[in-house]
N, C-alpha and C positions, 0 to 999 in steps of 0.2 A: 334575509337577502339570499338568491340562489345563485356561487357561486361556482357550483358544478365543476370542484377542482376535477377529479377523475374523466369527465367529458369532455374538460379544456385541455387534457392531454390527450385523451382518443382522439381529437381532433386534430394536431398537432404533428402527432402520430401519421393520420393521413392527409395529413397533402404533403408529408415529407414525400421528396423524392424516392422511389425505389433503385432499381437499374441501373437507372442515370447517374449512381453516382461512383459507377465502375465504369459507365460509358462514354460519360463527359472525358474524363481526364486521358483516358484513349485514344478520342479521336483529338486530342487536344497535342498529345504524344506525336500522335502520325503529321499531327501540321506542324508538327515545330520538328519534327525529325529533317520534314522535306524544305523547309526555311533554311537552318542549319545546313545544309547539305550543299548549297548553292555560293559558289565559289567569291560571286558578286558581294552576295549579302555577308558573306562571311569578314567581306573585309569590313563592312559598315560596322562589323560589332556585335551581329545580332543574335538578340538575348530575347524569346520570347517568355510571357510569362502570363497565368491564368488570372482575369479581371473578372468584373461582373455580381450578379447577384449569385451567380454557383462558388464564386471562389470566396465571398461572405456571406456564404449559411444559410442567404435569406431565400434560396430559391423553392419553388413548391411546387410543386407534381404537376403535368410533366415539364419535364428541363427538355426542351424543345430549341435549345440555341446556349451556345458556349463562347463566351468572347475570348480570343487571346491577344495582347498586348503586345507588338512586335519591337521591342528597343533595340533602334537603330544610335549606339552613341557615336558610330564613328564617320557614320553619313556626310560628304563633303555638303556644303552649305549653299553651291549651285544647284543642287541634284531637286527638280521640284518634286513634291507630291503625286503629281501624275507619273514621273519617270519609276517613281517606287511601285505605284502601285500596278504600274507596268510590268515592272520585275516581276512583284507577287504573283502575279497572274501569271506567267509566264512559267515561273517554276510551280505555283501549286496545279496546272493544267495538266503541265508534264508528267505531275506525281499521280495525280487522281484521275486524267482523263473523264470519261464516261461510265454512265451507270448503265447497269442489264437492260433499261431500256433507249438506250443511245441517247440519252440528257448528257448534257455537259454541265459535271457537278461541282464547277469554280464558276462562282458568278462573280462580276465585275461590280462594286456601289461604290455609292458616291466616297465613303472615306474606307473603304474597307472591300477585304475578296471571302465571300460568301462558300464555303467547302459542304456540301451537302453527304450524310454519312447514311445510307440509308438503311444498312444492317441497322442502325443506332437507331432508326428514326429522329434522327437533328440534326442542328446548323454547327458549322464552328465559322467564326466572323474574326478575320484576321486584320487587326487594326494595325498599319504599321505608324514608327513614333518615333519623333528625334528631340534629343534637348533641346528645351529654353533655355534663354542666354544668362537664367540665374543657373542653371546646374544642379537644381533640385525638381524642377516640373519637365512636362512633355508638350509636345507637339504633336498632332494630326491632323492630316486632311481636312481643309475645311468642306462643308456639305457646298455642292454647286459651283466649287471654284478650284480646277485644278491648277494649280499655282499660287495657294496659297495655304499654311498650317495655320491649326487655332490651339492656342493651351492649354491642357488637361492637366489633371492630377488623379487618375483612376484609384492608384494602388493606397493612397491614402486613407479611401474611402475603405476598404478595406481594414486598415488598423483605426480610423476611427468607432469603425465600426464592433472590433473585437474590444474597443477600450470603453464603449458606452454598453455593452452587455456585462461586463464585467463590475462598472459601477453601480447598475442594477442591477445584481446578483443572478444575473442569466438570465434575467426577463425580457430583453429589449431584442433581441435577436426574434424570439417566438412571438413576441408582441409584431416584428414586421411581417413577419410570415402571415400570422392572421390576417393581417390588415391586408396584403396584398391577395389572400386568397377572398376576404370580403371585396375587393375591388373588383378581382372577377367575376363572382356573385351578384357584384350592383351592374357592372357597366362590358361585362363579356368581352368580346375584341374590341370594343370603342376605348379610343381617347380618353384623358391620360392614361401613362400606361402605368406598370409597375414601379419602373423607377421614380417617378412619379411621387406616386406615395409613398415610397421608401424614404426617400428625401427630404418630403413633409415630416413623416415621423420623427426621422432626425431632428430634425427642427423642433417638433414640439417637445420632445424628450431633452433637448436643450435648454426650452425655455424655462425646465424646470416644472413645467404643467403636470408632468403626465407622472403618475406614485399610482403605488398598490401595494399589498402584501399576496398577488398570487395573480394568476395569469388573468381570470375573468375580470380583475379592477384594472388591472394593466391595459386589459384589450380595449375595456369600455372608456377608459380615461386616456387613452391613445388616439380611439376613434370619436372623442369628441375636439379632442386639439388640430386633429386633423382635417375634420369637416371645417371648425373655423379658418384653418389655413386655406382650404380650399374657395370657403366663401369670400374670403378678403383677395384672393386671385383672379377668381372671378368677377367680383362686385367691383373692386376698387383700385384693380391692376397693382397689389404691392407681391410684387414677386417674391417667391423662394428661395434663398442665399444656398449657392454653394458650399457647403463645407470643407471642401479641399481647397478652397481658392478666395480667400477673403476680401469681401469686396466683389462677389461675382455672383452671379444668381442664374441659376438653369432654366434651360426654355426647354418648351416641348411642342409636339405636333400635334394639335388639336381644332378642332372648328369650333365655334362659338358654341353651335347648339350641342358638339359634347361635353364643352366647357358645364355649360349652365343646366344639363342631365349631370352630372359630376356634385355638383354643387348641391341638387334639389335632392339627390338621393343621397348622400353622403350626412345631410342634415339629418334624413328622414332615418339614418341608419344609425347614430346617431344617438337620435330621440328612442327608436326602438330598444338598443343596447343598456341607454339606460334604464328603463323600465323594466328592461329583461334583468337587470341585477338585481334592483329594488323588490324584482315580483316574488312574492313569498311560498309560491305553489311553482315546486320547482319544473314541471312536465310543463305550465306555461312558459316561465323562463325558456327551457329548451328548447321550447317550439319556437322561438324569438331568434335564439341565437344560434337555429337550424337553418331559420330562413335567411340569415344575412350572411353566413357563410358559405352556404348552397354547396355544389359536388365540386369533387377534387378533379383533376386530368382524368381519371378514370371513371366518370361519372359515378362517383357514390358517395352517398349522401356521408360530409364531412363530421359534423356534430350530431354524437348521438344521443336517443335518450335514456334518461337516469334507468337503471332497473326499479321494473313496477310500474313503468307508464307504455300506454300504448304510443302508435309512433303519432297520431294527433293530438299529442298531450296532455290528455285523460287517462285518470289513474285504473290502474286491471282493478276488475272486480275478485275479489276472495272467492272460492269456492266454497268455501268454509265462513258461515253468518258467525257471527258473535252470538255466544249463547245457546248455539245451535245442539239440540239432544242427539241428533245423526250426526256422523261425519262422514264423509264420501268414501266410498272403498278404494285403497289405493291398487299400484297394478304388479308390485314388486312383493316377492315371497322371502322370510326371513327363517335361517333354521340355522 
């Protein structure tokens, strides 16, 4: 079996974030400096705070968007969704204005104010949130209806998430990063997206499916529970359960036909993975598990291969035959 521990970490290695992970929390700084600061919101309470796949680990080259979490606990209970998100707009406008080239770099969305950092090359996506009437979850903006919240539970996901890498002695964290950088690999900007498969993974690392002793069984046995989650979403409409909200299953934005590319490639990735493990000639393998993880944000090729093999997964030839009466002159002088 070739599990190419040494290459499951080079790979790892790159699509980790570089930069970004002095940049993220910066401009994350500057929006919650200018939140804070704003005499309104101040009396609502507000406590913003870092959510997302940056603030659980799982994010991979480039971090191209930073969510922050706006907790509003003291928000009066007339005050809609729109009137907030009016504020936000209003104070992060003030703070950030325009970029060198006269854009206006606070954009208004449906649940959220978009702050564009361009030194950084990113987004920061400022979601504001007020309690549920249990006093343990949140509220935001619902998508298309100013006048009304839906409830979250972001930050959970977060401590679920450090509590199932933990039970799997630190494999479940790198095992999503793979999978979402294979996601990129399979399906580029299309539908679903990262969180996505994030979620799935959860779920199957739940079911109990997915064991390994090291990252290449992890990855292969993660991305076949996952392709099945995927085809039973597809095929058979049984959705994916929230884990922070029991009894709640997450929806996504997607059209049929990325649906069922998701579904067709995801199997075939799959099937590839495993065979890539099983294959006994490890420059095959690599070439398998080159092709389904493809290049990082900086276009370069993610998985490399073993020393000894060329990059189409044929092994170098020796310059040196077995048995050979010559040996080649070397170029280095010894005294």
């Amino acid at each position: 079996m070739a599990h190419l521990k040494q290459q499951f970490k080079d790979a790892l290695s790159s699509v980790e974030p570089g930069d970004d992970k002095a940049n993220a929390p910066e401009a994350h700084r500057l929006v919650r400096d200018a939140l804070e600061a704003d005499a309104k919101l101040t009396e609502y309470g507000v406590s913003p705070v870092l959510i997302g796949s940056y603030k659980r680990n799982v994010s991979i080259k480039r971090v191209k968007d930073v969510d922050v979490f706006v907790r509003l606990p003291d928000v009066p209970s007339d005050v809609t969704s729109n009137d907030i998100l009016d504020r936000f707009f209003t104070v992060l406008h003030t703070e950030f204005g325009t970029d060198s080239d006269g854009h206006r770099r606070t954009k208004r969305q449906d649940r959220s104010l978009q702050i564009s950092f361009p030194e950084y090359d990113l987004y920061v996506d400022a979601v504001p949130a007020r309690p549920y009437w249990d006093g343990e979850t949140w509220e935001i903006p619902q998508k298309g209806n100013v006048d009304k919240w839906v409830r979250t539970n972001p930050e959970a996901l977060t401590s679920l998430s450090s509590e199932m890498n933990t039970t799997h002695d630190s494999y479940y964290v790198p095992t999503v990063k793979l999978l979402r950088q294979t996601r990129r690999s399979l399906l580029g900007l299309k539908k679903p997206g990262g969180f996505f498969i994030e979620v799935a993974t959860y779920q199957a690392f739940v079911s109990g499916l997915v064991s390994g002793n090291d990252h290449a069984e992890y990855y292969v046995s993660a991305l076949e529970e996952v392709a099945k989650i995927i085809d039973s979403f597809v095929s058979f409409g049984i959705d994916v359960n929230d884990p922070t909200l029991p009894g709640r299953t997450i929806s996504i934005r997607a059209t049929d036909d990325e649906l069922a590319t998701a579904r067709t490639r995801f199997a075939d990735a799959a099937e590839a993975a495993r065979g890539a493990l099983d294959e006994e000639d490890e420059g095959t393998a690599a070439l398998a598990f080159q092709k389904l993880l493809g290049k990082n944000g900086d276009d370069k090729t993610v998985f490399p291969m073993p020393p000894g093999f060329n990059d189409d997964g044929t092994k170098r030839k020796s310059a040196i035959s077995a048995g050979a009466r010559v040996v080649p002159a070397g170029t280095r002088t010894f005294g």
